[in-house]
N, CA, C and O of each residue as an XYZ file, in Angstrom:
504
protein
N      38.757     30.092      4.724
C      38.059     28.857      5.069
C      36.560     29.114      5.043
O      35.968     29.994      5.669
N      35.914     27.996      4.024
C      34.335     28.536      4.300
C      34.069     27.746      5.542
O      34.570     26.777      6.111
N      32.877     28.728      5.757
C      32.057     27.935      7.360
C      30.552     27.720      6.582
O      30.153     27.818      5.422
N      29.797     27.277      8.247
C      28.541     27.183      8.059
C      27.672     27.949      7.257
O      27.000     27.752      6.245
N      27.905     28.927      8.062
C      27.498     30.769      7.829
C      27.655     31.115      6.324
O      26.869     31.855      5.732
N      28.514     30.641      5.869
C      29.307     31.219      4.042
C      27.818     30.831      3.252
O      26.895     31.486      2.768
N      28.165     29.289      3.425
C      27.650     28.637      2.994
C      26.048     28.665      3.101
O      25.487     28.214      2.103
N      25.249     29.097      4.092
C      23.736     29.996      4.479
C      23.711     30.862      3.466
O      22.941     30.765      2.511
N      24.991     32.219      3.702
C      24.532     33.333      2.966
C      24.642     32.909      1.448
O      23.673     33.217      0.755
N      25.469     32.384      0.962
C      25.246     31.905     -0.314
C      24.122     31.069     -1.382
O      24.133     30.734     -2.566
N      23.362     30.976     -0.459
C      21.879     30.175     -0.809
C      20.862     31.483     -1.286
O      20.016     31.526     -2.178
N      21.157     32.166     -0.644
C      20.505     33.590     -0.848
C      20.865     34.104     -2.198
O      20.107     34.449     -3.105
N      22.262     34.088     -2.158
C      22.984     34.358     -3.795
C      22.635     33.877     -4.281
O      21.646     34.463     -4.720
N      22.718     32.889     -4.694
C      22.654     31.432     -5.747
C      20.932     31.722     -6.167
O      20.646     31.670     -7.363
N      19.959     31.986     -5.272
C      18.641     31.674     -5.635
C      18.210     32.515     -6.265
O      17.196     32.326     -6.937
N      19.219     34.383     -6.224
C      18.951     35.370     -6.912
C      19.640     35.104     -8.231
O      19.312     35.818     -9.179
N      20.351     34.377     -8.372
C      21.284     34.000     -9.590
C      20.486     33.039    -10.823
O      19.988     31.918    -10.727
N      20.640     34.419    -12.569
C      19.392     33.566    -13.150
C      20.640     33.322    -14.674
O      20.205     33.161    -15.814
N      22.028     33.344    -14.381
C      22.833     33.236    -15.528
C      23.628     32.308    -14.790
O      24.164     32.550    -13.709
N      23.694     30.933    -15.600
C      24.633     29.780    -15.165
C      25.999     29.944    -15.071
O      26.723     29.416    -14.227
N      26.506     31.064    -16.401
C      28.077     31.540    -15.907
C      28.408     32.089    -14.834
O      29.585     31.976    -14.492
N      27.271     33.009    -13.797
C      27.684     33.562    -12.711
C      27.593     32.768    -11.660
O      27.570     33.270    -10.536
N      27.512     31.134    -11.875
C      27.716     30.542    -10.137
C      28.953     30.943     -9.893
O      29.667     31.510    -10.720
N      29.259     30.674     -8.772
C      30.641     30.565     -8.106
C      30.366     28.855     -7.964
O      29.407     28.319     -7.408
N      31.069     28.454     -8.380
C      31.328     26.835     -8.238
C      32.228     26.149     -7.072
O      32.285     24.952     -6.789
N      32.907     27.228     -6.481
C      33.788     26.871     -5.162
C      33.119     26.859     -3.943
O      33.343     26.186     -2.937
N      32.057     27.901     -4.228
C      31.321     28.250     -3.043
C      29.959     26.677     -2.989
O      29.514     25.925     -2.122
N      29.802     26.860     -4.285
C      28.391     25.611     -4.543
C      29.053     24.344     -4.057
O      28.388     23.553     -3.388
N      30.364     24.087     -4.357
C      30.821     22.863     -4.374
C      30.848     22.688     -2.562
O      30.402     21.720     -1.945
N      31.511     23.935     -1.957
C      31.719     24.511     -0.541
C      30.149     24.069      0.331
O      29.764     23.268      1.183
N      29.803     24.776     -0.219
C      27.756     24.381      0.172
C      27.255     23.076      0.604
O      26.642     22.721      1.610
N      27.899     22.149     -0.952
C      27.187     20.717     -0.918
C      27.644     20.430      0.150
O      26.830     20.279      1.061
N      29.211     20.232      0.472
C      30.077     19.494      1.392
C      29.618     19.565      2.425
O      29.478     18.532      3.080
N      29.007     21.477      3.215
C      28.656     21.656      4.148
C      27.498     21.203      4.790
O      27.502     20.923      5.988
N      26.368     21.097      3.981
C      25.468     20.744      4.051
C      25.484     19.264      4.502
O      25.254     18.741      5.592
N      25.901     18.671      3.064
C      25.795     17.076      3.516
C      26.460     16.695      4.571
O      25.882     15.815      5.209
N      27.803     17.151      5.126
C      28.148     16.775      6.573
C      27.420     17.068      7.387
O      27.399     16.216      8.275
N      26.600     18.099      7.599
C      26.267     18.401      8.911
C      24.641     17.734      8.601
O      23.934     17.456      9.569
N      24.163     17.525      7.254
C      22.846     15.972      7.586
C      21.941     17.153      7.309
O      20.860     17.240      7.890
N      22.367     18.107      6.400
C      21.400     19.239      6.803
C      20.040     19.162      5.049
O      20.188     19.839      4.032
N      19.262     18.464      5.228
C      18.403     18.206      4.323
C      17.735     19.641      3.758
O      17.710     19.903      2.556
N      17.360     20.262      4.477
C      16.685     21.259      3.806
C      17.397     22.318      3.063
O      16.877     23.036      2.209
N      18.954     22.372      3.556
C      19.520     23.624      3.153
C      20.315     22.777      1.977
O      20.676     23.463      1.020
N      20.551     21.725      1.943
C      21.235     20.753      0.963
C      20.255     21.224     -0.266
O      20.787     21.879     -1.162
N      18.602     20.878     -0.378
C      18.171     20.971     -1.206
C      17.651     22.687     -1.888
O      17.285     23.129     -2.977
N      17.852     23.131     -0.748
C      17.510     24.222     -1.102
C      18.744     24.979     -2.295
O      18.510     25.950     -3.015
N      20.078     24.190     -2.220
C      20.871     25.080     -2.683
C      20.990     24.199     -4.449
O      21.379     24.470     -5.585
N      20.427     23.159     -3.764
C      20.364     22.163     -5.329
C      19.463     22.710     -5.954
O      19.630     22.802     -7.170
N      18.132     23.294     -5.323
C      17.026     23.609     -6.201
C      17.521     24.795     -7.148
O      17.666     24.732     -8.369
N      17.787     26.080     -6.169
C      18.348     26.891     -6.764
C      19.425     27.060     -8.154
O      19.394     27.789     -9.145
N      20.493     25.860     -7.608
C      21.348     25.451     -8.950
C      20.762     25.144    -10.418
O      21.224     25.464    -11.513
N      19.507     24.365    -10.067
C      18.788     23.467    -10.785
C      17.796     24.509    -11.780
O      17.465     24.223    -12.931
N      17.309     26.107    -10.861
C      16.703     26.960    -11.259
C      17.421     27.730    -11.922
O      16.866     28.423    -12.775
N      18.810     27.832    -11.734
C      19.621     29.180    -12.158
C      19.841     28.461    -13.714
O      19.787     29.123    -14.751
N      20.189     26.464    -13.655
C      20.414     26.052    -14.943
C      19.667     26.003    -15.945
O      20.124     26.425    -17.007
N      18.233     25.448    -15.896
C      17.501     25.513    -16.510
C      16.157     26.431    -16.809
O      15.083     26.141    -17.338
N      16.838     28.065    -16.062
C      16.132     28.786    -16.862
C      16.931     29.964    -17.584
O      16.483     30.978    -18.119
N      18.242     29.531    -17.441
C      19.473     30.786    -18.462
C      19.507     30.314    -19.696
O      20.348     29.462    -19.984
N      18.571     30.798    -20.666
C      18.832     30.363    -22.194
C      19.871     31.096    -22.556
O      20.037     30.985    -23.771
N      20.513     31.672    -22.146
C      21.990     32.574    -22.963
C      22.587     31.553    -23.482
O      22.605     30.359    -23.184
N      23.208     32.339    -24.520
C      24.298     31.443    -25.859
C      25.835     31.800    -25.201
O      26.716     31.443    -25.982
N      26.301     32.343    -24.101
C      27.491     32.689    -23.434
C      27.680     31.296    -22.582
O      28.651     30.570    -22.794
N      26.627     30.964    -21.554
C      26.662     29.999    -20.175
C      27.450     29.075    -20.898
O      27.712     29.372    -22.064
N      27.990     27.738    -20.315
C      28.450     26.363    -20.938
C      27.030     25.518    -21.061
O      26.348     25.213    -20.082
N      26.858     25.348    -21.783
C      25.587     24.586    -22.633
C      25.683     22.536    -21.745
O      24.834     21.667    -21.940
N      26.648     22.419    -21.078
C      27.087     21.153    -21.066
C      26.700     20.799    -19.355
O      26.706     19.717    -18.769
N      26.298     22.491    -18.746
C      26.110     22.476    -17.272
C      24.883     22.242    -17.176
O      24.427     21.637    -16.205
N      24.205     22.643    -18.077
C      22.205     23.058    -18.136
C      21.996     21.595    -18.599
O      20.927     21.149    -18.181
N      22.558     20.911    -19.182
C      21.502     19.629    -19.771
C      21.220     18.793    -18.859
O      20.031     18.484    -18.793
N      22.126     18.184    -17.915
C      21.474     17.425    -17.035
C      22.283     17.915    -15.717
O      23.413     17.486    -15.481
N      21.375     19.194    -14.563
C      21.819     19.149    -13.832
C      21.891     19.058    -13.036
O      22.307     19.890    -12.230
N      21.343     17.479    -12.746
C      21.208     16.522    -11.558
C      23.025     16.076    -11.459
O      23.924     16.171    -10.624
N      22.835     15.505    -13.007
C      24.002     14.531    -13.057
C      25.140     15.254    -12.720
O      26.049     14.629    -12.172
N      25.292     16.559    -12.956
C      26.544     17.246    -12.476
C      26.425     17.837    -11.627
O      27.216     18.751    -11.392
N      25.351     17.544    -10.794
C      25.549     17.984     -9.201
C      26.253     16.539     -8.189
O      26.726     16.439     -7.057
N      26.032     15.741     -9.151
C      26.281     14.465     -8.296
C      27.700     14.267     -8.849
O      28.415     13.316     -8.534
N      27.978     15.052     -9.531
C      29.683     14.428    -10.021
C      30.144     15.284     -9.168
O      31.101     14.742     -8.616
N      29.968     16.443     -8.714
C      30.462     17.074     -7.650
C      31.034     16.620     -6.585
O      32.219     16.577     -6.256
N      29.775     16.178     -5.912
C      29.625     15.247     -4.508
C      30.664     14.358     -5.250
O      31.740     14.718     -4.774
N      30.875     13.496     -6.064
C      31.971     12.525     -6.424
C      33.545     13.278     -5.985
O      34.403     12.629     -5.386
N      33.693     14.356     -6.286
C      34.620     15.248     -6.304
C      35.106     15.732     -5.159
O      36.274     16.075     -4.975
N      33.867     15.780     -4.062
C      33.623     15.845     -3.340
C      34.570     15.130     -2.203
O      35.397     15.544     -1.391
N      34.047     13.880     -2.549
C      34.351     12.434     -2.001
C      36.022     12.262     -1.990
O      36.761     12.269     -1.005
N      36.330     12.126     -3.223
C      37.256     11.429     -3.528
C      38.653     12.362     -4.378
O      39.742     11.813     -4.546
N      38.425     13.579     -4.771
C      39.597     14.510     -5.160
C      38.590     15.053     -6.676
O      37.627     14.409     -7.093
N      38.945     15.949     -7.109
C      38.577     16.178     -8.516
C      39.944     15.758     -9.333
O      39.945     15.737    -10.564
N      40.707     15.541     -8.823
C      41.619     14.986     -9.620
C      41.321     13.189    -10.269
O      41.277     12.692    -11.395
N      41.163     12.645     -8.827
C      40.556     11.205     -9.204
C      39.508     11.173    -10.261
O      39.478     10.247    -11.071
N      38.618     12.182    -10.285
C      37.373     12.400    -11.067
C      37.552     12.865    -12.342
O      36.600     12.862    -13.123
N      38.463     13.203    -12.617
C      39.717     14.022    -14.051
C      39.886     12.394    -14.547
O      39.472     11.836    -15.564
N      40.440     12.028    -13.730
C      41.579     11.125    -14.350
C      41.015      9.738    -14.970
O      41.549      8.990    -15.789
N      39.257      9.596    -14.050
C      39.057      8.725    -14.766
C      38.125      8.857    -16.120
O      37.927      8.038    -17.018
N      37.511     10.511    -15.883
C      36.788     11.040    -16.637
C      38.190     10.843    -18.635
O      37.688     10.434    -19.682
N      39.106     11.084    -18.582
C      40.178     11.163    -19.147
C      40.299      9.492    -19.897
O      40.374      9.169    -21.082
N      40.279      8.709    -18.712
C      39.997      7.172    -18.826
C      39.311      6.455    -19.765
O      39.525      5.358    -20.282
N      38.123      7.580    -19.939
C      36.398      6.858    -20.338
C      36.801      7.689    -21.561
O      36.467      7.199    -22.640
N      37.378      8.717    -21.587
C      37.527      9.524    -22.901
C      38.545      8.230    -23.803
O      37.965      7.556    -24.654
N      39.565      8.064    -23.613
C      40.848      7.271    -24.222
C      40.324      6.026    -24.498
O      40.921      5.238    -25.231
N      38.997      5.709    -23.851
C      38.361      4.103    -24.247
C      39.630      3.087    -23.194
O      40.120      2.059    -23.662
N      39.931      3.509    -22.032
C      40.478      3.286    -20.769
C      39.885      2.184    -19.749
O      39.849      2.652    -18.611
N      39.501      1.113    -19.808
C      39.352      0.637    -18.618
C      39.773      1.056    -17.263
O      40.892      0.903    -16.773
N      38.555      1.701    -16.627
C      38.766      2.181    -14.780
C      38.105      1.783    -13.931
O      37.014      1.633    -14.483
N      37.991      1.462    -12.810
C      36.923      1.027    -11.889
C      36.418      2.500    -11.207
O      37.084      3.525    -11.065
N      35.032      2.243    -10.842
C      34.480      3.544    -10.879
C      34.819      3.517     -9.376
O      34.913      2.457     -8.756
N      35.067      5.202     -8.602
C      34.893      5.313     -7.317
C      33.749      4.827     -6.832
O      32.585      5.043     -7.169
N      34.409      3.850     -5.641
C      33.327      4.248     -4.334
C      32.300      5.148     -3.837
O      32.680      6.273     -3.516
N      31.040      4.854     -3.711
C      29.891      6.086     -3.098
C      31.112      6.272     -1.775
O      31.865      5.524     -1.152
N      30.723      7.970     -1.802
C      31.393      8.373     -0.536
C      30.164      8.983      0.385
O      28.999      8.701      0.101
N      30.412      9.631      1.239
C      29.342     10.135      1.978
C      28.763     11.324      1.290
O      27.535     11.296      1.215
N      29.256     12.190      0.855
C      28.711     12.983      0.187
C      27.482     12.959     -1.504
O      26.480     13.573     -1.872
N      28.459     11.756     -2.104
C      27.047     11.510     -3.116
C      26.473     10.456     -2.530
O      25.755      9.862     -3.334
N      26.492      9.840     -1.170
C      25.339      8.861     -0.743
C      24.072     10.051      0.138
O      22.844     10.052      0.220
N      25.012     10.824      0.593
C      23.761     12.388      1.041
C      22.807     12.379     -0.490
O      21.718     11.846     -0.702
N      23.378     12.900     -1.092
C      22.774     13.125     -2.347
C      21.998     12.362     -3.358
O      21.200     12.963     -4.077
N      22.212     10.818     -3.487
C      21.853      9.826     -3.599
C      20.369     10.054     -3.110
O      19.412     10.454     -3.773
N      20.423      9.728     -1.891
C      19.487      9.992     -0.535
C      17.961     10.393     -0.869
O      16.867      9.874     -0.650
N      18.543     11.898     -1.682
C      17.446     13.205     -1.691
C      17.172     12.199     -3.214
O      16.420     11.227     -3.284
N      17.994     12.755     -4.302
C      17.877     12.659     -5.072
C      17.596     11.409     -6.599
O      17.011     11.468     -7.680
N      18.477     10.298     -5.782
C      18.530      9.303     -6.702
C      20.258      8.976     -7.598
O      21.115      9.809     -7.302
N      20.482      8.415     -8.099
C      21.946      8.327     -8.877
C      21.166      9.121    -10.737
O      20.132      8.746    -11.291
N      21.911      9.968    -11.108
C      21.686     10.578    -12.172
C      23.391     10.522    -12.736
O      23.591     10.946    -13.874
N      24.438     10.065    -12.029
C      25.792     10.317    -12.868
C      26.014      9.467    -13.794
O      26.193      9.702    -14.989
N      26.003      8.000    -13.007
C      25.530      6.832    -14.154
C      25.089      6.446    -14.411
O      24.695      5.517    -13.706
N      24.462      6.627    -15.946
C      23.241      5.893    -16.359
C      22.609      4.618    -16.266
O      21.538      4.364    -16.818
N      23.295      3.774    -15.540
C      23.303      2.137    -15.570
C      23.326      1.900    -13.798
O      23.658      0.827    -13.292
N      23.001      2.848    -13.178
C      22.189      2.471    -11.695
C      21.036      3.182    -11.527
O      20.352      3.019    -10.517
């Protein structure tokens, strides 16, 4: 079970971290959650900045090329993931692929934290 604490020392990681393949994404995803529940603004952004630093300064031809381009927007699909299951977030992502009519999730608390700091970057049309 992560705690508070995990989620602290991992900010430390993450900020030494300069190759996008080496996040841990359980722990980042672990982070946001923690953060945004407990209202915690500074350590929220601090771990976004870091993400944001580790993405857009790993030019390696190994990383996924699809994490670095915009990674606002896939910090906020997180928090979606967050919210509502990554499965829900699969399924409608899957949806939009098949040319699927879906209704988009609900802001949950976690991308309205994020929202907050940041702004909406997932869909282009808010």
């Amino acid at each position: 079970m992560n705690t508070l604490e995990d989620s602290l020392r991992y900010i430390a990681k993450l900020e030494r971290t300069r190759r996008i393949n080496r996040v841990d994404f359980n722990r980042l995803t672990n982070a946001l959650r923690d953060f945004a529940q407990s209202a915690d603004q500074e350590h929220f952004k601090r771990i976004v900045d870091a993400y944001i630093s580790c993405a857009e300064n790993d030019y390696s031809d190994d990383g996924p090329a699809d994490l670095r381009g915009e990674p606002l927007a896939f910090l906020e699909w997180l928090c979606i993931g967050l919210d509502h299951s990554f499965t829900s977030v699969g399924l409608r992502s899957w949806k939009a692929e098949a040319g699927v009519a879906y209704e988009r999730l609900p802001v949950g608390e976690i991308q309205t934290f994020f929202r907050e700091l940041y702004g909406s970057h997932f869909y282009k049309d808010h």
